[in-house]
Each structure stands twice: as structure tokens, then as C-alpha cells.
NUKERO-394157 format. One line per field, with one value per residue (C-alpha): residue in three letters; x, y, z. Coordinates in nm, 4 decimals, m for minus. Example, Ala and Ser with C-alpha at 12.3 -4.5 7.8 and 13.67 -1.06 7.14 Angstrom:
<recs>
residuo <- (ala, ser)
x <- (1.2300, 1.3670)
y <- (m0.4500, m0.1060)
z <- (0.7800, 0.7140)
</recs>
This chain:
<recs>
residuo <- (unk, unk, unk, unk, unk, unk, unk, unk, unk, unk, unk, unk, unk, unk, unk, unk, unk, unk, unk, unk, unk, unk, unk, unk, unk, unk, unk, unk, unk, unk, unk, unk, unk, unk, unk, unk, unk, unk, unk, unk, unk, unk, unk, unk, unk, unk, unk, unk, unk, unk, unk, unk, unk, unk, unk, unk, unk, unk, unk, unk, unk, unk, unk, unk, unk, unk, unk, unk, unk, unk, unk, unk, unk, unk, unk, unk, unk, unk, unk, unk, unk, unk, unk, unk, unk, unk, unk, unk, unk, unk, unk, unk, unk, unk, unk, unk, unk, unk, unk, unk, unk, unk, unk, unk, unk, unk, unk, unk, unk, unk, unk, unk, unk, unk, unk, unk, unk, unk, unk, unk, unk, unk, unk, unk, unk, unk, unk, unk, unk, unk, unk, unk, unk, unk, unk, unk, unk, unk, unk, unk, unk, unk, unk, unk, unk, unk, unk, unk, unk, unk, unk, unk, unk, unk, unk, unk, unk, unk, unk, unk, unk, unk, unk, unk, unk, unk, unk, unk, unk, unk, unk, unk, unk, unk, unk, unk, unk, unk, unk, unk, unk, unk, unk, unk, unk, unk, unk, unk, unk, unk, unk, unk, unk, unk, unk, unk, unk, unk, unk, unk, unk, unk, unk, unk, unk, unk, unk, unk, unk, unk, unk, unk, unk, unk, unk, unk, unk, unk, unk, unk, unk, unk, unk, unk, unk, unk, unk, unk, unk, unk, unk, unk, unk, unk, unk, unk, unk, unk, unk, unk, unk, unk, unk, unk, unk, unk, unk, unk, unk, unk, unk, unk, unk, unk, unk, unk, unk, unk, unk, unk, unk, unk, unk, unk, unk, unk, unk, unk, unk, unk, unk, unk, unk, unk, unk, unk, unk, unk, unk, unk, unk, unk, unk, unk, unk, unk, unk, unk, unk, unk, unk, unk, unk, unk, unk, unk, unk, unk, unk, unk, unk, unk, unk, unk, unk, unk, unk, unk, unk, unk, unk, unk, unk, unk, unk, unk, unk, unk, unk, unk, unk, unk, unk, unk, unk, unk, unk, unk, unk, unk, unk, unk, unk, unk, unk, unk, unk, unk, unk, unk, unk, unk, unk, unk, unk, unk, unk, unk, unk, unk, unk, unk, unk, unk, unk, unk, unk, unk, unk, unk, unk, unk, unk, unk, unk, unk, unk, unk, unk, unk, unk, unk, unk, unk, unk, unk, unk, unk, unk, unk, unk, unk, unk, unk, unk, unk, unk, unk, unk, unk, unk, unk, unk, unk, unk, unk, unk, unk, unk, unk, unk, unk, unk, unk, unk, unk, unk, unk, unk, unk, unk, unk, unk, unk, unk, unk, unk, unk, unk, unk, unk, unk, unk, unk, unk, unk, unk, unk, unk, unk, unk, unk, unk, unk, unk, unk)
x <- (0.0839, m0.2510, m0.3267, m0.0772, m0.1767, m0.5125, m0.3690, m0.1650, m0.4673, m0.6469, m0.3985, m0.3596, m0.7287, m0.7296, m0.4146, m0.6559, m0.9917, m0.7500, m0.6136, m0.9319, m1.0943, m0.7996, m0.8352, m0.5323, m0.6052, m0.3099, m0.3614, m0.1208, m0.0658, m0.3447, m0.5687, m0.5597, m0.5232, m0.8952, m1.0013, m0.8996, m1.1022, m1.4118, m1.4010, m1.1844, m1.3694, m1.1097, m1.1486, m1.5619, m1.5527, m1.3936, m1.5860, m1.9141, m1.6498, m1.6945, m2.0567, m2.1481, m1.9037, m2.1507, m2.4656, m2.2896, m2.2790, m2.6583, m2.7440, m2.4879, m2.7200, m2.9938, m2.9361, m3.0181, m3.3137, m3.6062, m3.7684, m4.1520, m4.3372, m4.7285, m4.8685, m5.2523, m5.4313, m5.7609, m5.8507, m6.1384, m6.1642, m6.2750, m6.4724, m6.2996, m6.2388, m6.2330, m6.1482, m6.0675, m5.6705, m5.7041, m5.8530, m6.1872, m6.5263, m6.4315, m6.7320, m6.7113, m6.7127, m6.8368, m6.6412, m6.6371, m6.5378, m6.3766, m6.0241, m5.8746, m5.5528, m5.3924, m5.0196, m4.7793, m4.4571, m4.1916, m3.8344, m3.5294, m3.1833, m3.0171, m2.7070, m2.4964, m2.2160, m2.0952, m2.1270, m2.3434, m2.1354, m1.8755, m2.0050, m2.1317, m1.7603, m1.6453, m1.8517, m1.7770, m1.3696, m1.4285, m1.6244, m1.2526, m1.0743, m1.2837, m1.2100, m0.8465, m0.8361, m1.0002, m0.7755, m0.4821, m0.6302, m0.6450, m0.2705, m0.1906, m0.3672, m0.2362, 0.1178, 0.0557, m0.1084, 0.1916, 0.4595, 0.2479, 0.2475, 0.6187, 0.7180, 0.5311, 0.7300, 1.0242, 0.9655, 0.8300, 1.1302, 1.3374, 1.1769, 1.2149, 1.6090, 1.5652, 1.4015, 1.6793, 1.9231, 1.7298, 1.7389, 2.0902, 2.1860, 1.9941, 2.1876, 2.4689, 2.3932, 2.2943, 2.6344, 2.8302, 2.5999, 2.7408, 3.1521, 3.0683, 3.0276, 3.2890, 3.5008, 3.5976, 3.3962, 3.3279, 3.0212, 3.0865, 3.0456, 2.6843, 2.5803, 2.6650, 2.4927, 2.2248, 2.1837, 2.2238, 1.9343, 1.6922, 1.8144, 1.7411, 1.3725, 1.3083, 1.3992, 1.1871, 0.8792, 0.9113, 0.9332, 0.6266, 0.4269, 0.5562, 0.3535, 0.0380, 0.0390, 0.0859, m0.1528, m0.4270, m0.3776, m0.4009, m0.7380, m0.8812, m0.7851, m0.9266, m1.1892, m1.1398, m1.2315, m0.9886, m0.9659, m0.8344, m0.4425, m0.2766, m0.0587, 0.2040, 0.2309, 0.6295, 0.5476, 0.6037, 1.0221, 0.9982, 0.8334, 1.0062, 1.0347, 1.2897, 1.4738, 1.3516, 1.4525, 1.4082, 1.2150, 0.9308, 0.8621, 0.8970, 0.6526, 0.4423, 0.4077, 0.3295, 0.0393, m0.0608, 0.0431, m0.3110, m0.1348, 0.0203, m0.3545, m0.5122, m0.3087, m0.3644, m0.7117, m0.6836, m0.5441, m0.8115, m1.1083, m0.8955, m0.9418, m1.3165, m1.3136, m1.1415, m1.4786, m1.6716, m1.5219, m1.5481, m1.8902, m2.0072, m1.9282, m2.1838, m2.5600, m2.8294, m3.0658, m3.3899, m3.7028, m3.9976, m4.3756, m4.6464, m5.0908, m5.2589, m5.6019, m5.7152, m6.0724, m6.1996, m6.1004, m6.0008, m5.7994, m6.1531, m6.3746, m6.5913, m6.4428, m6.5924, m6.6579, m6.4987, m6.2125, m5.9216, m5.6882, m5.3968, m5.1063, m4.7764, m4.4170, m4.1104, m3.7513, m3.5714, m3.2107, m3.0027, m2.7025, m2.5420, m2.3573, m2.2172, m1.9744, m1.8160, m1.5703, m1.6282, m1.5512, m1.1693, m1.0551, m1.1690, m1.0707, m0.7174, m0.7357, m0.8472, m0.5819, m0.3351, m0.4982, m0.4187, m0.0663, m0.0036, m0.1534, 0.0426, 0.3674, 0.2661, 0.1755, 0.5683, 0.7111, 0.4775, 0.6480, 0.9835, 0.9483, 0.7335, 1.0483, 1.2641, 1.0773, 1.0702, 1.4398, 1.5202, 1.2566, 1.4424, 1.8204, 1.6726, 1.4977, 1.8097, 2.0061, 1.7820, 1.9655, 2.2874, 2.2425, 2.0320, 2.3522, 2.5438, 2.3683, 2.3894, 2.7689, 2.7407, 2.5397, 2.7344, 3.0839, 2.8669, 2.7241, 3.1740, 3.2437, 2.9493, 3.0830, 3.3997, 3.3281, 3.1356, 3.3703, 3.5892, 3.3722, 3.2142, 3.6127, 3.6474, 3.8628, 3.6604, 3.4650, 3.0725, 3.0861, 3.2507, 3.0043, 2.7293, 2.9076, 2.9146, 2.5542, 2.4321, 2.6143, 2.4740, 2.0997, 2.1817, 2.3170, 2.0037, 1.8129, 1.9475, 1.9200, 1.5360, 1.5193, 1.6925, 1.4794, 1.1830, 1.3550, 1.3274, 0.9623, 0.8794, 1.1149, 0.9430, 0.5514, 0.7020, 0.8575, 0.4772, 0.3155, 0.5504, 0.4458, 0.1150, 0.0762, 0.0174)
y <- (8.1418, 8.1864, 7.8391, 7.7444, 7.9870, 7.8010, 7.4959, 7.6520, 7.8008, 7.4570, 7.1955, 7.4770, 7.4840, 7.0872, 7.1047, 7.2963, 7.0956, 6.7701, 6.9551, 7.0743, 6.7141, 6.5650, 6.5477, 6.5541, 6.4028, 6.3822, 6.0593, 5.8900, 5.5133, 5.5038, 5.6376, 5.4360, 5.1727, 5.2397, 5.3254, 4.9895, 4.8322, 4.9958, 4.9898, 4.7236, 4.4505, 4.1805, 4.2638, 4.2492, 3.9434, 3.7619, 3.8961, 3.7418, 3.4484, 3.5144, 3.5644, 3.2169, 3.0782, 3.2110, 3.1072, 2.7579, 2.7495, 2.8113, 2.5554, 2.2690, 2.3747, 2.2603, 1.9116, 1.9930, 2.0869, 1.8339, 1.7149, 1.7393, 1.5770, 1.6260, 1.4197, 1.5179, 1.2877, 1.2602, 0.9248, 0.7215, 0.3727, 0.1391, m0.1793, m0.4868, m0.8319, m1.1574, m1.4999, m1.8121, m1.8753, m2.0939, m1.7663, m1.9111, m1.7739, m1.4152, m1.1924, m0.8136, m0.6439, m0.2460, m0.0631, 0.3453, 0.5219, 0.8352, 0.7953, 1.0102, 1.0329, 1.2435, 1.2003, 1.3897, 1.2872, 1.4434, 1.3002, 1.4583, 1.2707, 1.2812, 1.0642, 1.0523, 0.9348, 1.2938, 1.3256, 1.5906, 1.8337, 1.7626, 1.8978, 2.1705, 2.2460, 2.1750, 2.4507, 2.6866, 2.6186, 2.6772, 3.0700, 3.0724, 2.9888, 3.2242, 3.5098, 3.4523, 3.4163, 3.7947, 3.8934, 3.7441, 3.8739, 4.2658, 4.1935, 4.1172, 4.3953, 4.6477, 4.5501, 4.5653, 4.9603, 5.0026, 4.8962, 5.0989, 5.3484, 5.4070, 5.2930, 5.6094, 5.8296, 5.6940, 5.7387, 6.1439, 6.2049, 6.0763, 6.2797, 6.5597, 6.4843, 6.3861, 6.7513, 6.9290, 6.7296, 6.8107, 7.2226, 7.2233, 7.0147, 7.2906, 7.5530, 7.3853, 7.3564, 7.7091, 7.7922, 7.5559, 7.7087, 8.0951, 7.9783, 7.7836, 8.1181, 8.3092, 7.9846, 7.8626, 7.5130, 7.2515, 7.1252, 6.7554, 6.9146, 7.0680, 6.7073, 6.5312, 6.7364, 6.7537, 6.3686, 6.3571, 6.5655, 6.3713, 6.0655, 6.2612, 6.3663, 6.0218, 5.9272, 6.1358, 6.0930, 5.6574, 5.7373, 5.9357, 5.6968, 5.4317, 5.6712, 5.6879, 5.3385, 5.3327, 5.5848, 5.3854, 5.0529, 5.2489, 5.4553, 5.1115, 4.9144, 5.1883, 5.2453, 5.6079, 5.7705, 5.7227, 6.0700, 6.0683, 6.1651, 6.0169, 6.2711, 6.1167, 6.2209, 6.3926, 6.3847, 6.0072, 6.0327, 6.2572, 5.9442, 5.6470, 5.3483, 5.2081, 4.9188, 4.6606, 4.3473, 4.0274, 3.8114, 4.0923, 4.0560, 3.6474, 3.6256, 3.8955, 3.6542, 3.3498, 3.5212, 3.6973, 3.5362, 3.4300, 3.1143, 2.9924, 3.0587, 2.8565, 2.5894, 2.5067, 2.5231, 2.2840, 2.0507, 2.0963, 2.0339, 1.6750, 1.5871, 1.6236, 1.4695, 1.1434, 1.2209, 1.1928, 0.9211, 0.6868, 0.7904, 0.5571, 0.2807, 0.3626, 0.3743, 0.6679, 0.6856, 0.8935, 1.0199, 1.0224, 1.0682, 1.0998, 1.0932, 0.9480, 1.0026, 0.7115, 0.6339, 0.4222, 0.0789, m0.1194, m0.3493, m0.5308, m0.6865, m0.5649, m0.2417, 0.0163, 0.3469, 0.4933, 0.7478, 0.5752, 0.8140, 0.6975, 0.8176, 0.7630, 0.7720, 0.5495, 0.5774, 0.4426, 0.3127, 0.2994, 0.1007, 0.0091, m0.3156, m0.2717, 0.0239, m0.2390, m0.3468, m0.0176, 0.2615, 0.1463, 0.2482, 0.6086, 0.6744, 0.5624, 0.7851, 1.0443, 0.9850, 0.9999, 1.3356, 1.4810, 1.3761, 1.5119, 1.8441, 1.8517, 1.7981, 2.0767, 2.3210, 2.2292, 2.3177, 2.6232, 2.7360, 2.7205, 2.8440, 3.1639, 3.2159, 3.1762, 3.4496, 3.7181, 3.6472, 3.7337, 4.0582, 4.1672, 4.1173, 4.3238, 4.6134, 4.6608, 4.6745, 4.8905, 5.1486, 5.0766, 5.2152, 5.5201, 5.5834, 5.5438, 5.7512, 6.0152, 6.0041, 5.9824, 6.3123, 6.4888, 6.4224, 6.5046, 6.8566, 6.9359, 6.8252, 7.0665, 7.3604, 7.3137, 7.3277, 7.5869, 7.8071, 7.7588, 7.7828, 8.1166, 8.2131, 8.0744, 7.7851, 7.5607, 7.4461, 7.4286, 7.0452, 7.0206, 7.2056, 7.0115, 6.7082, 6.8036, 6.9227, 6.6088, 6.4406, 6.6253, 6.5789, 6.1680, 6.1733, 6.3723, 6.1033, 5.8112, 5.9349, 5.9532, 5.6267, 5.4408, 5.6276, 5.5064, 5.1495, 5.1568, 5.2185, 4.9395, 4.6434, 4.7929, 4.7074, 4.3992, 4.2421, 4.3744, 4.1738, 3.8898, 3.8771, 3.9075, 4.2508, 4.4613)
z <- (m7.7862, m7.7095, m7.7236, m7.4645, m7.1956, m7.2333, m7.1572, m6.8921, m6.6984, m6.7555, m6.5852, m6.3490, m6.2625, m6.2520, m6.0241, m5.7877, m5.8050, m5.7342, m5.4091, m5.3055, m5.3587, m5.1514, m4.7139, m4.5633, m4.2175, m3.9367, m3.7602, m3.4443, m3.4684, m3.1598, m3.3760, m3.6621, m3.4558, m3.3465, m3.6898, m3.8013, m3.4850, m3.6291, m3.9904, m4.1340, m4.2858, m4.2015, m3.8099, m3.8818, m4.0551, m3.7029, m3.4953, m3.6873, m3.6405, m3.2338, m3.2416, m3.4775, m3.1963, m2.9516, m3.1067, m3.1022, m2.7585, m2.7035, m2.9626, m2.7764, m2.4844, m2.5998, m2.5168, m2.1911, m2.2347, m2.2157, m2.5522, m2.6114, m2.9239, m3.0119, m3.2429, m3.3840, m3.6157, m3.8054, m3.9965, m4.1672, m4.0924, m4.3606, m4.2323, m4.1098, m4.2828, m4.0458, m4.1551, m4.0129, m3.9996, m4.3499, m4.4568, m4.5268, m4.3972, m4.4513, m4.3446, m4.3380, m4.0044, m3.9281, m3.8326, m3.6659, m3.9433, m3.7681, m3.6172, m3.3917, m3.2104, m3.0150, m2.7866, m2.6219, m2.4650, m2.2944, m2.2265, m2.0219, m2.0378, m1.7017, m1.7694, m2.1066, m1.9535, m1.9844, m2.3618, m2.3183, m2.0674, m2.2906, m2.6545, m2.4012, m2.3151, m2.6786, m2.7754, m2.5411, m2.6369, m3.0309, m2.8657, m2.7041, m3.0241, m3.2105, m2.9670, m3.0071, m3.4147, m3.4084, m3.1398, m3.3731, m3.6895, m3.4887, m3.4131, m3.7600, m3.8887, m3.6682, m3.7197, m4.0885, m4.0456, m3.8502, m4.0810, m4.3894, m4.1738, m4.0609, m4.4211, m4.5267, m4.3002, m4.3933, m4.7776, m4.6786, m4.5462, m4.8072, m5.0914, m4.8532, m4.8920, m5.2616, m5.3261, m5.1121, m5.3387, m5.6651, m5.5555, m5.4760, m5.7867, m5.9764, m5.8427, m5.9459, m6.2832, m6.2951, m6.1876, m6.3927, m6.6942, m6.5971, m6.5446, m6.9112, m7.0653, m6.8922, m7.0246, m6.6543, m6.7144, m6.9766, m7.1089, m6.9947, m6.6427, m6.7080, m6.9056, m6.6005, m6.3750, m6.5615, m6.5778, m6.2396, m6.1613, m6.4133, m6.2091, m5.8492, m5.9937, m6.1483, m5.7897, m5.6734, m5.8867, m5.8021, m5.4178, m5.4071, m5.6164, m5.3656, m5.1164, m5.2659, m5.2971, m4.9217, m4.8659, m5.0544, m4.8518, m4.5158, m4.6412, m4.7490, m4.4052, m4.2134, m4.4371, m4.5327, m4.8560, m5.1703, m5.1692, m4.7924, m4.7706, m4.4624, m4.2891, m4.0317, m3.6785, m3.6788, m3.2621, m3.2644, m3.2892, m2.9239, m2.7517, m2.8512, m2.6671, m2.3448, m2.3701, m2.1222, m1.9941, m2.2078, m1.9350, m1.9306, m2.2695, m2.2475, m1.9871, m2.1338, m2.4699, m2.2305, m2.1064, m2.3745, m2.7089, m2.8762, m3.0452, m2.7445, m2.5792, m2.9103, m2.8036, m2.4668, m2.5981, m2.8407, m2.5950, m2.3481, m2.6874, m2.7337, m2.3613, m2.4078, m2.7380, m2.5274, m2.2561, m2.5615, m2.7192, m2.3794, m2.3470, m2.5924, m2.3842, m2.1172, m2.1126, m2.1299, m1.9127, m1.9439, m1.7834, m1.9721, m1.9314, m2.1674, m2.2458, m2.5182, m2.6338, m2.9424, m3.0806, m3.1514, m2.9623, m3.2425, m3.0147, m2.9247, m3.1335, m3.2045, m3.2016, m2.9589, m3.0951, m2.7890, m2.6973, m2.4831, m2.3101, m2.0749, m1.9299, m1.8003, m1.6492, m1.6521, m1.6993, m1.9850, m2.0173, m2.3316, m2.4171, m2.7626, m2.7396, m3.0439, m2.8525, m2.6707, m2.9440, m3.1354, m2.9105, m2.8475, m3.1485, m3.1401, m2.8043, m2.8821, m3.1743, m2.9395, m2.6889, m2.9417, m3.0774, m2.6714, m2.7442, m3.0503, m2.9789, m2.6341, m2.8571, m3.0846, m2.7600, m2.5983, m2.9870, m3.0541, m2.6982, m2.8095, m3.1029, m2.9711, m2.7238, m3.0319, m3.2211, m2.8798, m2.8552, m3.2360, m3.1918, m2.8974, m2.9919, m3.3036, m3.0770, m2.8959, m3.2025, m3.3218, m3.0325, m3.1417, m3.5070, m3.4094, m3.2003, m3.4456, m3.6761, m3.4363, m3.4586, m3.8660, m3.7817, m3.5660, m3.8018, m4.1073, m3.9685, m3.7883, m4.1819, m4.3573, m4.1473, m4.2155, m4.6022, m4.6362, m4.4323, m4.7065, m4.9995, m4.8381, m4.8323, m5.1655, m5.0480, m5.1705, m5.4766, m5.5126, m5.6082, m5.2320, m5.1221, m5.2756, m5.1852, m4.7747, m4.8205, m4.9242, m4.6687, m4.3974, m4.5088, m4.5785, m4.2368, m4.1196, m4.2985, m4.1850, m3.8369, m3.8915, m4.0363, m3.7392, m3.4912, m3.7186, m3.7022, m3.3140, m3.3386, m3.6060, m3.4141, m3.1124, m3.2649, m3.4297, m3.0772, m2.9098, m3.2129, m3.1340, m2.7562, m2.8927, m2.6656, m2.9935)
</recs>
């Protein structure tokens, strides 16, 4: 006996230090929105995305800029041979042994046929893209906090039911067990109860594990502690969405949608690639000026053990033949890239206005069952008085009791669960509009 009060007082005293390890922390959909914006490492990982993007930019830039080389050299000249051209009469020849040389030269490109402007704007498109694969990813990540998140209220609510259910089953038993010994019931009635109520609490025991498990892929989006326990904003039922007009939210995804953005992007990155592609076919042209400084004169014989420094300017042009019956071939490739990604842009729009039809007929649906449910509500509550005016008049038995009971509190629950249902189609037709 003694032993088992020791146990006793030690789960009890773990039960505590659990609890008091445990932060429960009430949180709106706003704000975990924002948490996630700050912490999750998904969201960080595109915006490095953006930034390389960025950096991209600069570096396509740079061809723009004018190039500069210096050259610096030290040497040690070995004397010279000379022969006639049969090679005979060779005779050694001195030579200044110290080399020098020094040059710098400078060149700008001012025409590339636009091949240059066009990496440029290549670069800056792939910055766009990059902005709208984070803004994507923060859509999909939101919408899947969301869903967690609503799931979690759903399943709270439902173990509040469950443990309604398992007290009122209890009670049951309890009085099943006192008309057993006064002979008024059978013991078939208390082993089905009773297997009931291991069913409810098994029930029970798998919906609030399904809640921790929620619970622990919210805290690690949002990057809270383990320890952190997510408590749901009840408010959020008292401010639930209007219906609105279809076209709104079709013209809010043509604006908005990130994919449908991506695309006209990618259409826009083939047309320069075509720029690029028929910019092979023309010449460069370049300024360029230089100075050089060489010693000695070994152009001279004898050599003169002199420095030589000259300068100049001049403009060079560039033009690869070769491009001529090269460059058709990728331009039709690219023109052909334009084409397919302008199909792809007119089937990614039908198929967006597909998706924002579906997540509309479903919001509005969405209405129809919470009304619904509000009837289911209203009959269950007309039919729960009506029972247990009877049973408190002893016209009617427990079991009908129990029976209306439970009715009223699935009805209650249901209820919840469609108004819950208008929020998540709600976030899910925003996602699909891309206005989440």
C-alpha cells in the first residue's frame, strides 16, 4: 500500500513538471501567418532564392561596363644568333639583357546587336521569377498553417463532444450498475455500455494524439519551441467570411495569381532569348585605347637598349561568319520556345479559372451545409427538450435520454465544423486566386 501511494505522488509530480514545462500560447490565423513570414525556414530559403536573383542582375551588368587589362613584365634576354638564310655563318650577337614591359588597354562594347540589353533583361526576369516562387512558396505555406490549424479546432472540439459522451455514458453505467442490484436490469446491458465507453475513450485518446501531431507541425513551421502548445482563437467563428461574386475573385486571380504572373514572364525571357539568338548574326563593334612601354628595341638590329612607349585608339568590329548558317537553327528553336510557352500561358489560364470556379461553387456550398446544420441543430435541441421533459417526469428512459443528449452535442458539433468548413474553402479559394 505504501508502495503505491509512492508511485501515486510520483506520476502525479511528473504530471505537474510536464504542465509546467508546456506554453500554451493563443495565436489568430494573422498571427501565425506572420510568425511563419519570420521564422519558417522554407519561406527563408526563397528569399536567399530572391536575393541570388538579385546579385544576378548586378553581375549581367557588368557587361556594360568597360574592360581594363594591365600587363607587368620583367625578363632576361639571352644574346642573339644570326645566320645567313642556308643557316651558315652563324655569329653571336649581344644583346641587353634586361627586358621590360609594361601595357594597358581598355575596351568598351557599344553595339552587340542587343545581346547585351538582353541577358541584362533576362536577368532581371529570373529576380521576377524568383520573387514570385517565394511569394508562391508563402501562399503554400500559409494555406498549409491554415488547414493544420482549423483541422486542430475541429479535432478540439470533437474530443470536447467525445468527453461529454464518455461522462454521460459513465453515468449510465453507474445507473444501469444500481437497477442491476435492485434486479430491474441485466448484465448484458452494463457489458455493452461498458464497451461502448472503452470505444468512446479509445476515441478519444486517437483524436488527441492526432492533435499533438498537429500541434508539432505548426510549432516547427513557425518555429516555436517543442514544448509550445498552440491554443486556437474560438473568436474566429464570430467573423466569418461573405459570399461574393465569382468575377471578383476571377479577376482577383488574374492579377494576382503568382503562376499566371510566372508565365507571362516566361514568355517575355523566350522573346529575349529569340533577341539573343538573332544577335549572333550581327557584328560587335568596340572602342578601345591603350599605352605600351617595351625595352629594349629588339625589332632593330642591333637591338637598342632603349624603352619604347606608344599609345593609341581605334575602334574594332567583330563578326563571326560562321553565324550566318549557324544562328538559324537556334532562333527557330527559340521562336518555337515563344510559342510553346504562349500555349502553356493560354492553358495555365483556363485551368486557373477552372480551379477559382471549383473553390467557389465549394465556398458557397460551404453556406448551404452550415445552414443546414443549423436546422439539424435547432430539431436536435426541440427533440432534447422534449426528452428530457419526459425522463425528468419519468416518461422516459435514460438510454433516450442519452440518446437525445448525444444528438444534441453531434448536432452542436457538426454545426462548428461547417462554420469551420466556410473558413478553410474560404483560405483555399484566396490561395487559389493566389490572394492568400
Amino acid at each position: 500500500m505504501k508502495r503505491l501511494k509512492e508511485l501515486l505522488v510520483l506520476i502525479l509530480a511528473l504530471n505537474v513538471s510536464l504542465a509546467s514545462a508546456q506554453t500554451i500560447q493563443k495565436m489568430t490565423i494573422e498571427e501565425m501567418f506572420e510568425l511563419a513570414d519570420a521564422n519558417s525556414r522554407s519561406i527563408r530559403t526563397f528569399r536567399l532564392a530572391e536575393e541570388e536573383a538579385g546579385q544576378a542582375v548586378k553581375v549581367a551588368k557588368n557587361a556594360q561596363l568597360p574592360s581594363i587589362d594591365v600587363s607587368l613584365s620583367a625578363s632576361y634576354l639571352g644574346d642573339a644568333w644570326l645566320a645567313d638564310r642556308d643557316f651558315g655563318n652563324g655569329e653571336n650577337a649581344a644583346m641587353p639583357h634586361f627586358g621590360n614591359n609594361f601595357a594597358i588597354e581598355a575596351s568598351q562594347v557599344i553595339y552587340a546587336g542587343g545581346a547585351i540589353t538582353s541577358r541584362i533583361a533576362i536577368a532581371r526576369l529570373q529576380q521576377q521569377l524568383a520573387e514570385l516562387d517565394k511569394e508562391k512558396n508563402r501562399q503554400d505555406i500559409r494555406f498549409l498553417l491554415v488547414g493544420n490549424y482549423l483541422e486542430m479546432y475541429k479535432l478540439q472540439n470533437q474530443a470536447e463532444v467525445y468527453r461529454k459522451n464518455i461522462e454521460q455514458t459513465r453515468k449510465l453505467v453507474e445507473d444501469i450498475n444500481a437497477k442491476q442490484s435492485q434486479g430491474l436490469a441485466l448484465k448484458n446491458d452494463i457489458t455493452r455500455y461498458e464497451l461502448q465507453l472503452k470505444s468512446l475513450e479509445l476515441a478519444l485518446t486517437q483524436i488527441e494524439n492526432s492533435i499533438l501531431i498537429l500541434n508539432n507541425q505548426l510549432t516547427t513551421v513557425l518555429g516555436l519551441s517543442e514544448e509550445t502548445v498552440i491554443d486556437v482563437d474560438t473568436t474566429l467563428l464570430r467573423r466569418l467570411p461573405k459570399p461574393s461574386e465569382e468575377a471578383h475573385w476571377q479577376e482577383t486571380a488574374v492579377l494576382s495569381s503568382p503562376v499566371l504572373q510566372q508565365m507571362k514572364l516566361n514568355i517575355k525571357q523566350s522573346q529575349y532569348n529569340e533577341r539573343i539568338a538573332k544577335a549572333e548574326r550581327l557584328p560587335s563593334v568596340a572602342l578601345f585605347a591603350g599605352d605600351k612601354l617595351d625595352g629594349p628595341i629588339t625589332i632593330e638590329v642591333p637591338p637598342i637598349n632603349k624603352n619604347l612607349n606608344y599609345w593609341y585608339v581605334g575602334v574594332g568590329v567583330k563578326f563571326d561568319i560562321a553565324s550566318t548558317f549557324k544562328s538559324g537553327k537556334k532562333v527557330r528553336l527559340a521562336r518555337l520556345s515563344t510559342r510553346r510557352a504562349q500555349e502553356s500561358d493560354l492553358l495555365l489560364q483556363e485551368n486557373v479559372r477552372t480551379e477559382v470556379k471549383a473553390a467557389y461553387i465549394r465556398f458557397h456550398e460551404a453556406f448551404t451545409i452550415c445552414d443546414t446544420q443549423e436546422k439539424s441543430l435547432e430539431l436536435a435541441t426541440q427533440n432534447y427538450s422534449v426528452v428530457n421533459n419526459r425522463y425528468l417526469n419519468d416518461l422516459a428512459l435514460i438510454t433516450d435520454m442519452l440518446d437525445a443528449s448525444n444528438s444534441k452535442l453531434n448536432a452542436e458539433l457538426q454545426l462548428v465544423n461547417a462554420q469551420i468548413n466556410i473558413l478553410f474553402n474560404f483560405y483555399k479559394l484566396r490561395k487559389t486566386a493566389g490572394s492568400l
